[in-house]
N, C-alpha and C positions, 0 to 999 in steps of 0.2 A: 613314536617308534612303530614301525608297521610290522613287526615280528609280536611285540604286546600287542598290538591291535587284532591280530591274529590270534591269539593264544586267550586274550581277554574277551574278546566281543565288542571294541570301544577304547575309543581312548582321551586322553585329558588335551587339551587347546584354550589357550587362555586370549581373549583377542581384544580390540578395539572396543569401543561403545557403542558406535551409530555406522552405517554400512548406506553405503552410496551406490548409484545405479547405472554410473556413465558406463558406457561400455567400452568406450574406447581406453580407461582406465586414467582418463585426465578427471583429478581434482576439482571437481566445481567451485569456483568460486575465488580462489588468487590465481586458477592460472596454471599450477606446479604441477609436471606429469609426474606418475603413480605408476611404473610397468606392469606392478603386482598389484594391483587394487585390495584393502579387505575385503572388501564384496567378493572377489576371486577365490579367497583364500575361504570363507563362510561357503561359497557353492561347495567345494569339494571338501570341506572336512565334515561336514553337517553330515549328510546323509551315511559317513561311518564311524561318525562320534556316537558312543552308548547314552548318552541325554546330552540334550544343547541344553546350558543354563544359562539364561540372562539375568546381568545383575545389574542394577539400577535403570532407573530410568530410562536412559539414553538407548542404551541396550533393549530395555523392553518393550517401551514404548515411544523411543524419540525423544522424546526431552527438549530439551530447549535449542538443538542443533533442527529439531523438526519442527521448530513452530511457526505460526503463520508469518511468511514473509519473506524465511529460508531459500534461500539460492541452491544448494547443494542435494534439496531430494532427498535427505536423512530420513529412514526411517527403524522403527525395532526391527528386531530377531525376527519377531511374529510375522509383521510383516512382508519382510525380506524373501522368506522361506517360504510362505502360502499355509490358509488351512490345511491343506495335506498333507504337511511335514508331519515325518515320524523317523526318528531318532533309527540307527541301525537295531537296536535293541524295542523299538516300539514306542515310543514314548514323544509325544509332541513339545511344543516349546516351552519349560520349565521357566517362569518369568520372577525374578524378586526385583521388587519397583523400590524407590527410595532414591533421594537425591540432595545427601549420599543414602544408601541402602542400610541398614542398623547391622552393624558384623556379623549380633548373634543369629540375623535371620540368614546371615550367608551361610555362616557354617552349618547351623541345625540344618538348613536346607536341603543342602548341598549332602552334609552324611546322610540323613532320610532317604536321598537318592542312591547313590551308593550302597546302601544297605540293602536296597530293594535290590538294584541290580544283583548283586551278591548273594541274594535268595538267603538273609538272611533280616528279613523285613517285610512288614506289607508295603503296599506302595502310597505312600503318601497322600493324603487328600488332598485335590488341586480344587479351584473352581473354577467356572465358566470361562476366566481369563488365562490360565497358566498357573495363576499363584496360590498358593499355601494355605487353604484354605481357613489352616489354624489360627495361623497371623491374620490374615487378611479379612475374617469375616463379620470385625465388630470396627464401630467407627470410632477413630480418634476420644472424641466427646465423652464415651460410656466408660472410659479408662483415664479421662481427666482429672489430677486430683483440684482443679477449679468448677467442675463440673457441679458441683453442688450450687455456686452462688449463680448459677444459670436458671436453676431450678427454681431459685428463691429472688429471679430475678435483678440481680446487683451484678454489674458490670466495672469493669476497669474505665475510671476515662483518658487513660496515659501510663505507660510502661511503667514498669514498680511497683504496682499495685496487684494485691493477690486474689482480685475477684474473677469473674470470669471476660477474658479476651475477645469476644467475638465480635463488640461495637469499635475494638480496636482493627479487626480484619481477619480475625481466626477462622478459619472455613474447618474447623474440627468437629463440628455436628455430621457433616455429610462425609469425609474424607475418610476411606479406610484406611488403618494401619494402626500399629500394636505399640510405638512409642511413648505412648505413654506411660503404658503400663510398663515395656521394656528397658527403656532410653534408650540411646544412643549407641553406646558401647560398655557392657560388659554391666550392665543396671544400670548405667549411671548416664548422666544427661534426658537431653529428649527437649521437644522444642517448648511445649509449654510446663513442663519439671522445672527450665530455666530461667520465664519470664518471656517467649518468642511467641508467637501464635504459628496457627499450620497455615501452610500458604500451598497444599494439597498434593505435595512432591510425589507420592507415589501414585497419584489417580493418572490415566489414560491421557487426560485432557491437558494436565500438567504443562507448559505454565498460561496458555492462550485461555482456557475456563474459571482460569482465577485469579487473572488480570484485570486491574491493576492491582498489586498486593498495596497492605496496609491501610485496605479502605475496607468498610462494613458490608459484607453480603447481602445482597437486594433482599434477602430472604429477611434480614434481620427486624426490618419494621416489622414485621405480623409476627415473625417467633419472639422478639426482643419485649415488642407490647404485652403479647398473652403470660410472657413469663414476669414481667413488672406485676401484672394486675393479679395474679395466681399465688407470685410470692408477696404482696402485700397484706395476703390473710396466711397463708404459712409460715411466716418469721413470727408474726405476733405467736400464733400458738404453739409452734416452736419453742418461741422464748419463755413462754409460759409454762410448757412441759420442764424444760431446763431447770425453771429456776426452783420448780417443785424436787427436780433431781438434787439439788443443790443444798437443800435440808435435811435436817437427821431428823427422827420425832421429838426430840427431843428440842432439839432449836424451836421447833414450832408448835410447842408448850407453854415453853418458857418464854418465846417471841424475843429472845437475846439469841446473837451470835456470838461467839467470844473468842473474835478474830481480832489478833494482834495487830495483822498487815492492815486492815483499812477498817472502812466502816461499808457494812454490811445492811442494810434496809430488812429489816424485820417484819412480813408479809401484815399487811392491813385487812382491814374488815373486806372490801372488797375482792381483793386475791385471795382470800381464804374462802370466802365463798364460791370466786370459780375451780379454784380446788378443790370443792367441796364434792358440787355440781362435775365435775372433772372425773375424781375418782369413781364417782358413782357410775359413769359411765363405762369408765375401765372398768371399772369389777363387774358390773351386771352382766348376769347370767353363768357368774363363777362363784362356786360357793367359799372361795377364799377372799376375805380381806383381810389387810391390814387392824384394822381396828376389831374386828370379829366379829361375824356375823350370827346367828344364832345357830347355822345348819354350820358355823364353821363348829362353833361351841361344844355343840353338840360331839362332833367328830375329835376333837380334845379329850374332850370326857372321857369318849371311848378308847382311844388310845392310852390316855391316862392310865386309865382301869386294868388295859392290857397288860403296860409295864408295871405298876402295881402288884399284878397278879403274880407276874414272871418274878419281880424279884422275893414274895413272898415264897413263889415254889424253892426258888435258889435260897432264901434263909432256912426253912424246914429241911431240904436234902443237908445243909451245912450242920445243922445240929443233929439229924440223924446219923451221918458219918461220926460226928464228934461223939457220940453214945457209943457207939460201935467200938469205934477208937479206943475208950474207957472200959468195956466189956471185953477189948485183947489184954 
């Protein structure tokens, strides 16, 4: 409505995904004339729209209608417009990539902009590309909850399995975006929450960079070896911290567990030894242990004495009252 666009500064246009460049306004690629091209309709609404937002892929970066090979000259927003673009209100091309794009990053987005506008907000942190800087700044991988058996080296060799995906074809180490930690919609889903690996939906390069899906990133020999050979000494001592958490002092006194559900291995001359050698390195240089130390002892003592002292001052006031008491 160009009376709101008047009044407001900007106004709301919801379009197409991918924007083509024929000029004569003929469709690339079946043939079928277009009088109005979107392309037409992005040149003259952009420049008095209050923010262009792109949302997915397609929109922001092309997507799979722009990938190598394409007939039709698909490109994003970004694109389209030139670095120059700046929104009637100032603002260049706002991008949320995903393919599909996660809801809540549309809407958070999307208000955060508005807000701003509205001057009653700062204005969003974007980065280098357009996008959000808040979503967008950590990769897939650091918000996986598989991301640990990467660390410790154990991998999936076939869907179902809940190690880590990436000799299945996960490109989640390099790909940003917040799914993981997010899902899909509303907390819920997300490609590896489900069992799927990332096959890079929101990056730039999407999908020509990380094609062919469901084969292992070149990358994986050298990160896949160093993380076998890394967690081959991390799981053992791992396991070994564990199984120390695992006892009460009193289990390993007694060297009985007195578990109903199974049977339970009651640490040997060896494991107790590197428990030994173990805690001693945890506690060194802390005057607290477990078992007591004599600089802990000590500090017992003195405590001791303290409460001691206090509750003798508290018995003396009680009996002085109580005389008092007797003497009304």
């Amino acid at each position: 409505d160009e009376d709101i666009a008047k009044e407001t500064g900007g106004y709301f246009s919801a379009m197409g995904a991918q924007f083509l460049t024929d000029e004569d306004g003929e469709l690339l690629g079946d043939g079928s004339w277009r009088p109005y091209p979107t392309a037409d309709m992005l040149k003259e609404l952009a420049p008095g729209a209050a923010a262009v937002i792109a949302v997915g892929t397609c929109a922001a970066w092309g997507g799979v209608p722009a990938a190598i090979g394409n007939v039709t000259n698909a490109m994003g927003v970004m694109d389209f417009l030139g670095k120059d673009f700046r929104s009637a209100l100032g603002l260049p091309v706002v991008n949320v990539p995903g393919c599909s794009p996660i809801g809540d990053n549309i809407t958070e987005t999307i208000t955060a902009v508005l807000m701003f506008l509205a001057g009653v907000g700062p204005l969003p942190e974007f980065d280098e590309l357009g996008r959000p800087a808040w979503m967008f700044n950590e990769t897939v991988h650091r918000g996986c909850p598989r991301a640990g058996f990467y660390e410790e080296g154990t991998f999936a060799d076939e869907y179902g399995q809940q190690e880590c995906l990436v000799e299945l074809g996960c490109w989640g180490p390099v790909v940003q975006c917040n799914i993981a930690r997010r899902g899909s919609l509303g907390h819920n889903g997300g490609c590896m929450n489900v069992g799927g690996i990332c096959i890079g939906c929101t990056m730039p390069g999407f999908p020509d960079a990380f094609a062919p899906f469901y084969k292992a990133p070149p990358g994986k020999f050298i990160s896949g070896t160093a993380s076998r050979i890394v967690g081959s000494f991390i799981r053992p001592l791992r396991q070994i911290s564990q199984r120390k958490g695992n006892m009460t002092n009193r289990w390993l006194k007694t060297e009985s567990i007195p578990s109903g559900w199974g049977h339970v291995e009651a640490p040997g001359v060896v494991m107790k030894a590197i428990h030994y050698f173990y805690k001693k390195i945890q506690t060194s240089g802390s005057p607290f242990h477990p078992s007591g130390t004599r600089q802990q002892q000590k500090l017992q003592l003195k405590s001791r004495a303290v409460m001691a002292a206090g509750v003798k001052r508290s018995e003396e006031r009680a009996m002085e009252t109580a005389k008092a008491e007797e003497l009304l």
